[in-house]
LUMNULO-191843 format. One record per residue: residue number from 1; residue in three letters; chain; x, y, z of N, C-alpha, C, O in turn. Coordinates in Angstrom, 3 decimals, always signed. Layout:
<nodes>
pos|code|unit|n.u|n.v|n.w|ca.u|ca.v|ca.w|c.u|c.v|c.w|o.u|o.v|o.w
NUM|ala|A|X|Y|Z|X|Y|Z|X|Y|Z|X|Y|Z
...
</nodes>
This chain:
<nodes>
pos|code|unit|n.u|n.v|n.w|ca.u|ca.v|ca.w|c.u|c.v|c.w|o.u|o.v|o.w
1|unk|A|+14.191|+109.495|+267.364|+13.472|+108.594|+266.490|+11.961|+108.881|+266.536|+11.259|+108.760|+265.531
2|unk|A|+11.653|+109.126|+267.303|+9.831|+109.488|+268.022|+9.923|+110.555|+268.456|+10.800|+110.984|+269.206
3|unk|A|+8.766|+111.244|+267.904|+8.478|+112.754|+268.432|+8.475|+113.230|+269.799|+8.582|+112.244|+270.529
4|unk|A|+8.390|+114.454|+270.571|+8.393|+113.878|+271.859|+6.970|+114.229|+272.454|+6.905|+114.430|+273.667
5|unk|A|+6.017|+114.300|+271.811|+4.344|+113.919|+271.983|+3.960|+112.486|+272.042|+2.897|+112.113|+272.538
6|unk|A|+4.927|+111.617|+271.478|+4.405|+109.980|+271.363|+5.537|+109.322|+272.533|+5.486|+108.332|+273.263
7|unk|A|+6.288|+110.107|+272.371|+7.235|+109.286|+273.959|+6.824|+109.999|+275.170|+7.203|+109.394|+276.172
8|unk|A|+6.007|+111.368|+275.495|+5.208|+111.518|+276.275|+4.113|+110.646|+276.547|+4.168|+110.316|+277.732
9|unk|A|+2.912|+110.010|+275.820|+2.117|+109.543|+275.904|+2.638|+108.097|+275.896|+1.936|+107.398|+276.626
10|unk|A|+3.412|+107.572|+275.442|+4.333|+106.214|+275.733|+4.627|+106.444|+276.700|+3.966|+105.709|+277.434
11|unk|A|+5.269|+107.063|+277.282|+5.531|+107.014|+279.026|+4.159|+106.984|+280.148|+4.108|+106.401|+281.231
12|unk|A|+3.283|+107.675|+279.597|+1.736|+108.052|+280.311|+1.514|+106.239|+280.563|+1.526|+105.602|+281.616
13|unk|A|+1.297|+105.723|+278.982|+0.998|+104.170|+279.168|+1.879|+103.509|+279.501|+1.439|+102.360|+279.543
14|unk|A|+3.300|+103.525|+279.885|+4.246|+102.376|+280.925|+3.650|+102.925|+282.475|+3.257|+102.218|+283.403
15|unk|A|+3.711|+104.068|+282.425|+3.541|+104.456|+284.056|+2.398|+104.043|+284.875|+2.239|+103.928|+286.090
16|unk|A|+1.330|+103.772|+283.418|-0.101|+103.493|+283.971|-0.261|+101.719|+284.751|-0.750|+101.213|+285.761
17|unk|A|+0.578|+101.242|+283.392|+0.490|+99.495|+283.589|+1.287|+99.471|+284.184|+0.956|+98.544|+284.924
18|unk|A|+2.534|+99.889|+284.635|+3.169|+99.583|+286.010|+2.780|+99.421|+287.177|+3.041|+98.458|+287.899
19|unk|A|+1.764|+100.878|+287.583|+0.994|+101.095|+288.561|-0.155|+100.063|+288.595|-0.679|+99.920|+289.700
20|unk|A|-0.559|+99.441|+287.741|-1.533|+98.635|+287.814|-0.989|+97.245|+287.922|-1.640|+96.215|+288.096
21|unk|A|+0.372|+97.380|+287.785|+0.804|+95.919|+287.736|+0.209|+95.197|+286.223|-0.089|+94.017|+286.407
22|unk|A|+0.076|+95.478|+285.370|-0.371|+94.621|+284.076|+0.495|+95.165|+283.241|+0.936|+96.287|+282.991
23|unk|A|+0.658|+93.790|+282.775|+1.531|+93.526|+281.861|+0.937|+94.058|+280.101|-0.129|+94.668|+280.018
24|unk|A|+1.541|+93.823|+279.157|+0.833|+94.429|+277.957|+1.527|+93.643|+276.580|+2.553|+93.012|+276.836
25|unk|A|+1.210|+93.631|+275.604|+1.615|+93.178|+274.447|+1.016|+93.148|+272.994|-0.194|+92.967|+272.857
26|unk|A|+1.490|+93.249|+272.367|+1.368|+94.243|+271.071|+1.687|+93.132|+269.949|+2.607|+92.318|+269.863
27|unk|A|+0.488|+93.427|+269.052|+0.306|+92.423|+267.722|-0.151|+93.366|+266.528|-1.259|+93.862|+266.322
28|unk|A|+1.227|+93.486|+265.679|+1.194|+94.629|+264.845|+1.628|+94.440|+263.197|+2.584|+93.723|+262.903
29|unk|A|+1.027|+94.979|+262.411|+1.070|+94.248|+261.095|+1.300|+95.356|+260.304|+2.470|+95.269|+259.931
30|unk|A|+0.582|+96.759|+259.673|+1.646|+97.486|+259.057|+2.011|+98.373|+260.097|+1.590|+99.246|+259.337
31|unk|A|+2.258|+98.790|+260.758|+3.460|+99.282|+261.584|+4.727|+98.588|+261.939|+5.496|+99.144|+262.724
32|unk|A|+4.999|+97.492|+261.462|+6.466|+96.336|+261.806|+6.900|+96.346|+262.849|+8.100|+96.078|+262.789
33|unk|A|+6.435|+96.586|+264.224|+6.889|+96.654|+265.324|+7.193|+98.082|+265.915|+7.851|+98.183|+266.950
34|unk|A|+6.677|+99.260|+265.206|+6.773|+100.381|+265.285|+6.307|+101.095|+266.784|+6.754|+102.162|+267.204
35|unk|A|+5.211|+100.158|+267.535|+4.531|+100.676|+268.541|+5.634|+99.762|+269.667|+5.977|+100.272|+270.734
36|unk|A|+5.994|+98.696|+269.341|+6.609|+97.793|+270.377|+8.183|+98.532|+270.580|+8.882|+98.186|+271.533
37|unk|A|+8.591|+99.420|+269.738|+9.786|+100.128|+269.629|+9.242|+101.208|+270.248|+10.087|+101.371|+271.128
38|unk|A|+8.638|+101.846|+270.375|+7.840|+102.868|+270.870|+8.078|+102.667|+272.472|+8.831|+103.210|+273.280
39|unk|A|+7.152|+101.700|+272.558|+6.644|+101.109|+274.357|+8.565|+100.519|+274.700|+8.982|+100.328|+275.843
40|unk|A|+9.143|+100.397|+273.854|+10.369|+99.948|+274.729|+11.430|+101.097|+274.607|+12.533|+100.733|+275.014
41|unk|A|+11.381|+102.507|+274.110|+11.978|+103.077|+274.144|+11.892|+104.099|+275.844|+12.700|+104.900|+276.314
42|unk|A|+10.508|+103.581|+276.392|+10.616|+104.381|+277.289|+11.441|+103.443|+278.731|+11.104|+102.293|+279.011
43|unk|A|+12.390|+104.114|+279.398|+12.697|+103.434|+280.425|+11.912|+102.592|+281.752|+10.837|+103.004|+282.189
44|unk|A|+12.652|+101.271|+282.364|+11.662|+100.418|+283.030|+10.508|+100.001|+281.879|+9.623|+99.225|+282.241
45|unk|A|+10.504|+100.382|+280.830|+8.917|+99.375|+280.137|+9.478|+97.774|+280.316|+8.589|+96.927|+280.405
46|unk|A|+11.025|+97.254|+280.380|+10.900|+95.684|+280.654|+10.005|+94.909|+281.951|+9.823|+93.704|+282.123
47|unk|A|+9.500|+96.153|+282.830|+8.716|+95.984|+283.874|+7.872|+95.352|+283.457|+7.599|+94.211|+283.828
48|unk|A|+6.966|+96.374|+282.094|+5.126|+95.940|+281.812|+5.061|+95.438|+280.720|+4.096|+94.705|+280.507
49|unk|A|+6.406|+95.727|+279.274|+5.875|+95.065|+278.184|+6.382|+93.619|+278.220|+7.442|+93.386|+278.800
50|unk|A|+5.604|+92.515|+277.565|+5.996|+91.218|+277.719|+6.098|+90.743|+276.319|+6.890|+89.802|+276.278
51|unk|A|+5.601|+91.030|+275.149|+5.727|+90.319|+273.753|+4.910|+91.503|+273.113|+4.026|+92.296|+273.437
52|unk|A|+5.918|+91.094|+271.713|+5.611|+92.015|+270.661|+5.845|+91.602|+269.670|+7.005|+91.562|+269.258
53|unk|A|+4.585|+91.067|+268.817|+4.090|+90.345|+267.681|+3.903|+91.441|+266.515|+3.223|+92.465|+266.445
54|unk|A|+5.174|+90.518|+265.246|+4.819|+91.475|+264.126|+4.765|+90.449|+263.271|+5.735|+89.759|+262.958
55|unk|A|+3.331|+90.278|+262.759|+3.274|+89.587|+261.813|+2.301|+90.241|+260.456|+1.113|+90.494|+260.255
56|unk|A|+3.415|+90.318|+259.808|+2.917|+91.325|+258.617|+2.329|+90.294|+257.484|+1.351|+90.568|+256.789
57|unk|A|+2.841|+89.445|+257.425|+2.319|+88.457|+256.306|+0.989|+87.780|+257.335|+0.955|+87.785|+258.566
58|unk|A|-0.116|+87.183|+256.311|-1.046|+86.203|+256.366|-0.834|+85.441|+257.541|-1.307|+85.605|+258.665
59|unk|A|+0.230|+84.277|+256.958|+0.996|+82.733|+257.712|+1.279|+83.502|+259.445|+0.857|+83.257|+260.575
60|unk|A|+2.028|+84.305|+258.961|+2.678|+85.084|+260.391|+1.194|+85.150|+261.483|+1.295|+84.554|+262.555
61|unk|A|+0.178|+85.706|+261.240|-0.999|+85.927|+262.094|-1.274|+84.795|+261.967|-1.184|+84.414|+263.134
62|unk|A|-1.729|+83.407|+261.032|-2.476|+82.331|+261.500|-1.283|+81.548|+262.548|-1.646|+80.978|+263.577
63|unk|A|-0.102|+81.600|+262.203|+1.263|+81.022|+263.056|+1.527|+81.090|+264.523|+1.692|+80.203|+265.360
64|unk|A|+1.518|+82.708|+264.618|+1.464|+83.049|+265.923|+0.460|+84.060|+266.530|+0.836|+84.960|+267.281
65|unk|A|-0.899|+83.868|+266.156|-1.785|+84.695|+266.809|-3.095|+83.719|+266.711|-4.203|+83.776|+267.244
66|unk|A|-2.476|+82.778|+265.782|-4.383|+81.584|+265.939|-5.001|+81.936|+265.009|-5.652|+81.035|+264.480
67|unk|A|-5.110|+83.325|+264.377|-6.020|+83.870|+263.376|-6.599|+82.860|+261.998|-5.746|+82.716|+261.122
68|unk|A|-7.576|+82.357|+261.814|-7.742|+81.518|+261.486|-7.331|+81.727|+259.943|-6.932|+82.877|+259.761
69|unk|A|-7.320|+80.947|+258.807|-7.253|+81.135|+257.476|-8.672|+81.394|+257.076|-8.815|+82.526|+256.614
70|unk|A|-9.641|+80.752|+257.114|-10.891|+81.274|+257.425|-11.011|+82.767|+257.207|-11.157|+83.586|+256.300
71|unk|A|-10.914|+82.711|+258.137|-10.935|+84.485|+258.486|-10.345|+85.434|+257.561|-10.780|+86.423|+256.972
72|unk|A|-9.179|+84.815|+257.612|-8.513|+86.014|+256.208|-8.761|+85.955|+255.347|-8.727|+86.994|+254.687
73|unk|A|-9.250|+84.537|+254.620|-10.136|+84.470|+253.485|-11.333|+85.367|+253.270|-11.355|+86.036|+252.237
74|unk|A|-12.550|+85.474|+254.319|-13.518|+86.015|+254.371|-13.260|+87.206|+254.500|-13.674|+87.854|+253.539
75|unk|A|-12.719|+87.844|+255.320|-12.607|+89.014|+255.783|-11.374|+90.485|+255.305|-11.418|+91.692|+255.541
76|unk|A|-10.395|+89.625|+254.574|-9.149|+89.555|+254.426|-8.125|+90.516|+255.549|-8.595|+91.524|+256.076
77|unk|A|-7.352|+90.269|+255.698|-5.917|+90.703|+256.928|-6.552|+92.562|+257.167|-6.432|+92.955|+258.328
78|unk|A|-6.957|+93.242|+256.504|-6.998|+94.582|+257.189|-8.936|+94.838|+257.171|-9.554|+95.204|+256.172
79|unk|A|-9.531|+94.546|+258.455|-10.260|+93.817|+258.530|-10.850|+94.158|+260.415|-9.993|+93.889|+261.256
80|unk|A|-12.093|+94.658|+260.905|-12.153|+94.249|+261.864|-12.330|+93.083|+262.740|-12.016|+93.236|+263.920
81|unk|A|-12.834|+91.809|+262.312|-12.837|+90.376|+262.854|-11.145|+89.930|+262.743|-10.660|+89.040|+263.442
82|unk|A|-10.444|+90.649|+261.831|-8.670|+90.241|+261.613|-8.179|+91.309|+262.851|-7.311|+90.793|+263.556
83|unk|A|-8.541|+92.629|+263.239|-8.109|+93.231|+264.043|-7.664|+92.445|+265.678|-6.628|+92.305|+266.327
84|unk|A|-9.245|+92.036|+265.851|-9.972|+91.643|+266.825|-9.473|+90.483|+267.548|-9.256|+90.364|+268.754
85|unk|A|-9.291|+89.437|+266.361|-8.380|+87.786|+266.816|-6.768|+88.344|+266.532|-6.029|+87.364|+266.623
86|unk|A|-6.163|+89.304|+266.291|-4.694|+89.154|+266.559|-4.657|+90.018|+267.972|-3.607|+90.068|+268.611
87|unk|A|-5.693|+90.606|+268.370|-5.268|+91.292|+270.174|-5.855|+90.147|+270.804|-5.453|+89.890|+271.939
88|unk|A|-6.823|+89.328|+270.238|-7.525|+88.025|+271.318|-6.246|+86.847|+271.377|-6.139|+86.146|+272.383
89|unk|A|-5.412|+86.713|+270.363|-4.259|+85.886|+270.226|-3.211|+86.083|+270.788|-2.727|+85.177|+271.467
90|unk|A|-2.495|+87.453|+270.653|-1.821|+88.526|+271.676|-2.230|+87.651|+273.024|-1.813|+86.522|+273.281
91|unk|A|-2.964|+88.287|+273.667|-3.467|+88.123|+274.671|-3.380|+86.196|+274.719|-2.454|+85.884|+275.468
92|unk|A|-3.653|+85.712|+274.492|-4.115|+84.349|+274.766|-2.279|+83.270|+274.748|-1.958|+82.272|+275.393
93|unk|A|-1.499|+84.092|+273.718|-0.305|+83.483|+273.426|+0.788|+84.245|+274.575|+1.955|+83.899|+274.392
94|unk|A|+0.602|+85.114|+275.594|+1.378|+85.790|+276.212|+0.732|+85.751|+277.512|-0.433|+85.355|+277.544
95|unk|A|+1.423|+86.172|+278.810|+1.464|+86.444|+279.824|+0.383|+87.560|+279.764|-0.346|+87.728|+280.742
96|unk|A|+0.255|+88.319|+278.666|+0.129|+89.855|+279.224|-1.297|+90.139|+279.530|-2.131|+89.299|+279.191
97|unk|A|-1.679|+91.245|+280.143|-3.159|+91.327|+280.891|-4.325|+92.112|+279.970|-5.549|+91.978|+279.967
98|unk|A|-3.244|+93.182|+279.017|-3.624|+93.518|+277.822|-3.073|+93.745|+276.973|-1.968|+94.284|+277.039
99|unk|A|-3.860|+93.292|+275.474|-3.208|+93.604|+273.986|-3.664|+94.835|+273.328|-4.601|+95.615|+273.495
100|unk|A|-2.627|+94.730|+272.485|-3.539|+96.181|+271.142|-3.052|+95.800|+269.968|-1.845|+95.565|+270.026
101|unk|A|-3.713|+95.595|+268.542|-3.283|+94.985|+267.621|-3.757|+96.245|+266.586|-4.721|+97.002|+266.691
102|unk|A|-2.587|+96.164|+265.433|-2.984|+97.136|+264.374|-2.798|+96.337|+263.555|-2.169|+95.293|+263.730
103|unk|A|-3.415|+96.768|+262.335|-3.683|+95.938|+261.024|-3.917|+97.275|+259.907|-4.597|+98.186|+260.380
104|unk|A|-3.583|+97.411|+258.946|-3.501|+98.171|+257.973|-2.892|+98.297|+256.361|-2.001|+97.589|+255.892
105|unk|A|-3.692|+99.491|+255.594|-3.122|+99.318|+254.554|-2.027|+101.001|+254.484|-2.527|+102.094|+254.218
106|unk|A|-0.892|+100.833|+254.718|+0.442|+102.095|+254.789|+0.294|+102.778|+253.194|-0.074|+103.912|+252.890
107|unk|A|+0.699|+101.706|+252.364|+0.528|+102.117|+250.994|+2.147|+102.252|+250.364|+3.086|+101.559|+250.754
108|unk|A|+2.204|+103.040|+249.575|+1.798|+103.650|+248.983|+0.537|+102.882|+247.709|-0.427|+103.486|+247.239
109|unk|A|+0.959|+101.370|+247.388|-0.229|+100.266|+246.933|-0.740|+99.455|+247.761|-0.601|+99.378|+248.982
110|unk|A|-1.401|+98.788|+246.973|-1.876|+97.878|+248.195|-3.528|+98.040|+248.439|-4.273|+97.137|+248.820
111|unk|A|-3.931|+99.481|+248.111|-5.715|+99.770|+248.362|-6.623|+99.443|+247.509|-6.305|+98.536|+246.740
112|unk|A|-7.690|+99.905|+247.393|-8.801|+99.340|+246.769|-9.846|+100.389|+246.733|-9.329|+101.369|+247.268
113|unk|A|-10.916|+100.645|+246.414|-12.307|+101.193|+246.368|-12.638|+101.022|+247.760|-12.685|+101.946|+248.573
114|unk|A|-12.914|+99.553|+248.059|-13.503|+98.901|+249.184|-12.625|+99.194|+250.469|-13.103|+99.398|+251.585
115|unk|A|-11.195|+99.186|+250.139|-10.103|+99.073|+251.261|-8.991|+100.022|+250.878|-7.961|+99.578|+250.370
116|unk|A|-9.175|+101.420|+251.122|-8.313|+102.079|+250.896|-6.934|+102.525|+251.130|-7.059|+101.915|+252.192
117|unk|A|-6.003|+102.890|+251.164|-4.582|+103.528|+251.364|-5.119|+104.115|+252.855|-5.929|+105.002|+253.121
118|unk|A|-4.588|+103.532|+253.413|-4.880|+104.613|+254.750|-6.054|+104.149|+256.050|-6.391|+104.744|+257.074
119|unk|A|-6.452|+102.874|+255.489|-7.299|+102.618|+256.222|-6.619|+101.582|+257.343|-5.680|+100.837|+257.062
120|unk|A|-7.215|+101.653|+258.587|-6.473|+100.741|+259.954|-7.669|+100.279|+260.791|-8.475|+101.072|+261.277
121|unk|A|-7.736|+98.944|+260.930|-8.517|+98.511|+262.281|-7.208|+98.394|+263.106|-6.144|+97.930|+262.698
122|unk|A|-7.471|+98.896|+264.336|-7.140|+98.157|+265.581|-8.013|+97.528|+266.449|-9.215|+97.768|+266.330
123|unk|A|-7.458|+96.442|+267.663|-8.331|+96.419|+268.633|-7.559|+96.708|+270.018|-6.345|+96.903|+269.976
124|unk|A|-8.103|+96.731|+270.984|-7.327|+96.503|+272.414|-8.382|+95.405|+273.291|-9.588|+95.500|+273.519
125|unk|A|-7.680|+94.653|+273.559|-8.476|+93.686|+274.858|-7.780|+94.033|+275.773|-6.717|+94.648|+275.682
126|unk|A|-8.583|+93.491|+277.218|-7.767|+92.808|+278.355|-8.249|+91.931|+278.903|-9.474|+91.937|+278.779
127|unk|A|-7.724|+90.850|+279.690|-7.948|+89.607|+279.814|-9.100|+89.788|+280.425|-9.937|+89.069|+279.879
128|unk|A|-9.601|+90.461|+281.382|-11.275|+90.853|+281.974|-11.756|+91.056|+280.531|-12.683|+91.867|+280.519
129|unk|A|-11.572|+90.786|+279.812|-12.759|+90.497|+278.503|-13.384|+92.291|+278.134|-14.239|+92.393|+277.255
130|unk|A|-12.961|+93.394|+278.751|-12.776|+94.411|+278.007|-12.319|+94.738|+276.629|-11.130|+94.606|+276.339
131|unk|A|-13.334|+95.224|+275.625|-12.500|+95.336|+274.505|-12.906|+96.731|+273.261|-14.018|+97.108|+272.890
132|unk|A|-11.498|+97.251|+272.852|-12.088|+98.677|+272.197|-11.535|+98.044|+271.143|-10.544|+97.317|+271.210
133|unk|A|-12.241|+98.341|+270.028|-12.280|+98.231|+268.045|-12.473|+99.388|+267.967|-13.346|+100.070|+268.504
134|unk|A|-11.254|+99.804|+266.949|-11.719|+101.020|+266.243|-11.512|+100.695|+264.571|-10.685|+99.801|+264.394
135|unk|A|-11.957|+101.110|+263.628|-11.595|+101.275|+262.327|-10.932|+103.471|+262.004|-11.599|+104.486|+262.202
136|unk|A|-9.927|+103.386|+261.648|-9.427|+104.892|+261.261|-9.134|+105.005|+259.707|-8.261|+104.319|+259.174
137|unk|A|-9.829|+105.810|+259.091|-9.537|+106.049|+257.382|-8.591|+107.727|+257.693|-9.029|+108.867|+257.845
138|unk|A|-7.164|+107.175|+257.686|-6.295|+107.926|+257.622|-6.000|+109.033|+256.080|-5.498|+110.151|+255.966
139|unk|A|-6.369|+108.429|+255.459|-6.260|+108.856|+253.988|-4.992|+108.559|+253.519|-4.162|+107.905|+254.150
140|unk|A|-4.833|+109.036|+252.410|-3.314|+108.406|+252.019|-2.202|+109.677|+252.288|-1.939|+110.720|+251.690
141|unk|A|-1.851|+109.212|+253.143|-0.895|+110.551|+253.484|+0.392|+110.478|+253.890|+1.023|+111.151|+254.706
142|unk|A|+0.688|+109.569|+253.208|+1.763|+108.422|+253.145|+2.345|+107.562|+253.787|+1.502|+107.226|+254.619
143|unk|A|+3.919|+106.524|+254.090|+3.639|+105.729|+254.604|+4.115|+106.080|+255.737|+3.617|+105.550|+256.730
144|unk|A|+4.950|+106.833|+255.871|+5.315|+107.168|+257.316|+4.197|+107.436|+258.029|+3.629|+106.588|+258.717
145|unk|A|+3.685|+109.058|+257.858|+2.541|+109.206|+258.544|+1.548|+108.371|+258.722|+1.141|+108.309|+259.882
146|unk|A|+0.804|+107.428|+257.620|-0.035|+106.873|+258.115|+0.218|+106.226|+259.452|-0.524|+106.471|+260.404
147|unk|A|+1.449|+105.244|+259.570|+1.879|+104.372|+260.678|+2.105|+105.200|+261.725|+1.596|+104.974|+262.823
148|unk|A|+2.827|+106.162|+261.515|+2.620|+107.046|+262.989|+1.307|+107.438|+263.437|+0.945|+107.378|+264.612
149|unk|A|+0.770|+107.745|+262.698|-0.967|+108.183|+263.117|-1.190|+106.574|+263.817|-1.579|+106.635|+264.983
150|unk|A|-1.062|+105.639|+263.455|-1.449|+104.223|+263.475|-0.973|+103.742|+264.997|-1.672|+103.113|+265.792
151|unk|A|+0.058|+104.086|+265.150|+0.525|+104.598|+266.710|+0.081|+104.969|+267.449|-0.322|+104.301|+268.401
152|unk|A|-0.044|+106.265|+267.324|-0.361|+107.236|+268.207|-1.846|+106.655|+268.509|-1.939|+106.208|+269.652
153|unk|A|-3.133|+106.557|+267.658|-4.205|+105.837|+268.052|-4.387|+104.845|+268.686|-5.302|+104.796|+269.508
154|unk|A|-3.452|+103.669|+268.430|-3.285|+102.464|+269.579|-2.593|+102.970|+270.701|-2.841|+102.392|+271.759
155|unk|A|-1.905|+103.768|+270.731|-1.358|+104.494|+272.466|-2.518|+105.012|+272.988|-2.419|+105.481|+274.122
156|unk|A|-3.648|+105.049|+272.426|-4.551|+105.984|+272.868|-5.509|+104.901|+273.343|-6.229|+105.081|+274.325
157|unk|A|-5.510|+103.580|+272.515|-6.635|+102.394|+273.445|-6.197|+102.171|+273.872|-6.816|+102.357|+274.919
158|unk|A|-4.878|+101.570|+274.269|-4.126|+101.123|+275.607|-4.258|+102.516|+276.704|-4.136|+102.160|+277.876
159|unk|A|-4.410|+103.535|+276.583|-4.355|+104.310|+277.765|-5.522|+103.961|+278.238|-5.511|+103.479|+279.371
160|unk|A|-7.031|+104.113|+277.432|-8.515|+103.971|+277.454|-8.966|+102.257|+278.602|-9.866|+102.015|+279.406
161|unk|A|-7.587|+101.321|+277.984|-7.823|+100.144|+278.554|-7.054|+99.885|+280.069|-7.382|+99.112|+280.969
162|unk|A|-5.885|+100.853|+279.987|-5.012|+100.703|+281.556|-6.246|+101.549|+282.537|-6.076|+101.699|+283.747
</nodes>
């Protein structure tokens, strides 16, 4: 199902938060749970992963991540302040010690001038109030790839944050 470059580096990040004892959890919006399938495909991850939030609609992030309506109004859902409060919500609604949240537009519609096909904030916190934002303009390179790229980059702040 996963290449074996992303279940390499999925294993890098269970082995890391094991060893550290921290727990982890994932708040993910166009990827549908793509990274939380990821982190549980590798063996023992029931050790470190604890929740895995997919809330692809609006309601879904103000429901279970706090994200305010506010916010999505102003900012709208693919968004760094929208990135930012679904890993601070992650984090705040779970056990876990750190989050990583993706937010994006996959496409093939859906973009804009302003907000293109291909574009992704993530964030990663951890409860020590550490925190990496990134914005990635993937281009439109469709929807698979985009979300795998979308992956593979949040495996890469969770390694940055274990």
């Amino acid at each position: 199902m996963f290449s074996p470059e992303l279940i390499e580096v999925a294993a890098a990040v269970i082995t890391a938060a094991s060893d550290k004892k921290l727990k982890i959890a994932t708040a993910e919006s166009c990827t549908g749970g793509l990274l939380s399938a990821l982190l549980t495909e590798i063996p023992h991850s029931s050790n470190v992963f604890e929740y895995g939030y997919v809330t692809y609609a609006n309601a879904a992030k103000e429901d279970m991540l706090d994200v305010s309506p506010e916010m999505l109004a102003l900012h709208g859902a693919v968004s760094e302040p929208v990135a930012a409060a679904m890993a601070a919500g992650a984090l705040a609604r779970s056990r876990a010690d750190v989050a990583v949240s993706i937010t994006g537009i996959a496409g093939p519609g859906g973009g804009s001038a302003k907000k293109p096909v291909g574009l992704v904030y993530m964030a990663g916190m951890r409860a020590d109030g550490k925190t990496i934002i990134e914005k990635h303009e993937f281009g439109d390179l469709g929807r698979s790839e985009i979300r795998r790229r979308a992956v593979a980059a949040a495996l890469a702040i969770l390694r940055r944050l274990l």
